[in-house]
C-alpha positions in Angstrom: -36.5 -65.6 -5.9 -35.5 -67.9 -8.3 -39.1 -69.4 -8.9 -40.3 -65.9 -9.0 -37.4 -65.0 -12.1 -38.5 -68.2 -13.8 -42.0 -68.1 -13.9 -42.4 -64.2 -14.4 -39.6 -63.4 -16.7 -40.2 -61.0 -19.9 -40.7 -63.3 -22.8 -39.5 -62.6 -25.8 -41.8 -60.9 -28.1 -41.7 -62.3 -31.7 -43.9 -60.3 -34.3 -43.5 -61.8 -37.6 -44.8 -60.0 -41.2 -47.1 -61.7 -43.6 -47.4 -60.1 -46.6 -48.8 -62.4 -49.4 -51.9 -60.5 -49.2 -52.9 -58.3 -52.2 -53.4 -54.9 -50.3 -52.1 -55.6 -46.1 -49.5 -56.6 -44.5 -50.2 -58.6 -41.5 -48.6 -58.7 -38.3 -48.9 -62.1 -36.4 -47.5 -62.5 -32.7 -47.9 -66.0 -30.7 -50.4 -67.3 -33.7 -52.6 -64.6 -33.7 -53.2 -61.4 -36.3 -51.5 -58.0 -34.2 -52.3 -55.8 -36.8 -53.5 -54.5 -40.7 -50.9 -51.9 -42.7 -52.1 -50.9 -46.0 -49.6 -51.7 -48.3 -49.8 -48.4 -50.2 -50.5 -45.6 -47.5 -49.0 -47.5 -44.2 -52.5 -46.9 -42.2 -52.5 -49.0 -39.3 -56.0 -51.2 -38.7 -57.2 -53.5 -35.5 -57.8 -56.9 -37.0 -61.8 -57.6 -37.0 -61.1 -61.1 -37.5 -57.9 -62.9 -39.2 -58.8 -62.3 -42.4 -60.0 -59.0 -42.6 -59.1 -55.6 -40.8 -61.5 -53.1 -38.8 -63.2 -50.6 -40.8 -61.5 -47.2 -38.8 -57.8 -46.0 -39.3 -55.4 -46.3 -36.1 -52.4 -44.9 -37.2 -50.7 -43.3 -40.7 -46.7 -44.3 -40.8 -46.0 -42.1 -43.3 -47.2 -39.3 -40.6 -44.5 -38.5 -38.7 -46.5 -37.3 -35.8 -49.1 -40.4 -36.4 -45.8 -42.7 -36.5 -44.1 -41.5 -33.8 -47.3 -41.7 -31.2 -47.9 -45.4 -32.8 -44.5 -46.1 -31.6 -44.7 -44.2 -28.2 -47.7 -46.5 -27.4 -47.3 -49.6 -28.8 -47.1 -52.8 -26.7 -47.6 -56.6 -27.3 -51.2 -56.9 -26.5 -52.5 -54.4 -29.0 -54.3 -52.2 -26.3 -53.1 -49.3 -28.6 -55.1 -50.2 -31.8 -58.6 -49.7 -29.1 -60.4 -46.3 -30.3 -60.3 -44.1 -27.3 
């Protein structure tokens, strides 16, 4: 059991905010870009590479109903920034 705790514990999840760009914040988790927000209207974007965010709006923060469904899906691998 104790091998089983060990190797297949929840890991922490550290996000951290980067937001020396001129108009996004990004999110990085484990060295990788997590996500775009627009600095002005908090949309939410899928990363299309590092540098640069996906052309289609996820999410709008300052939508309550947009914010709270963000949050309600959100998980570490980013499976909720994939247009369904």
């Amino acid at each position: 059991m104790e091998d089983f705790e060990k190797r297949y514990s929840p890991r922490s999840m550290k996000f951290e905010l980067d937001s020396s760009g001129r108009k996004y914040h990004k999110i990085w988790h484990e060295g990788s870009c997590h996500a775009f927000i627009d600095k002005k209207t908090g949309e939410v974007y899928k990363p299309a590479s590092y540098k640069a965010p996906a052309k289609i709006v996820r999410y709008r923060l300052l939508e309550i109903a947009s914010r709270e469904e963000c949050f309600n899906r959100a998980d570490w691998a980013g499976s909720y920034l994939y247009v369904r």
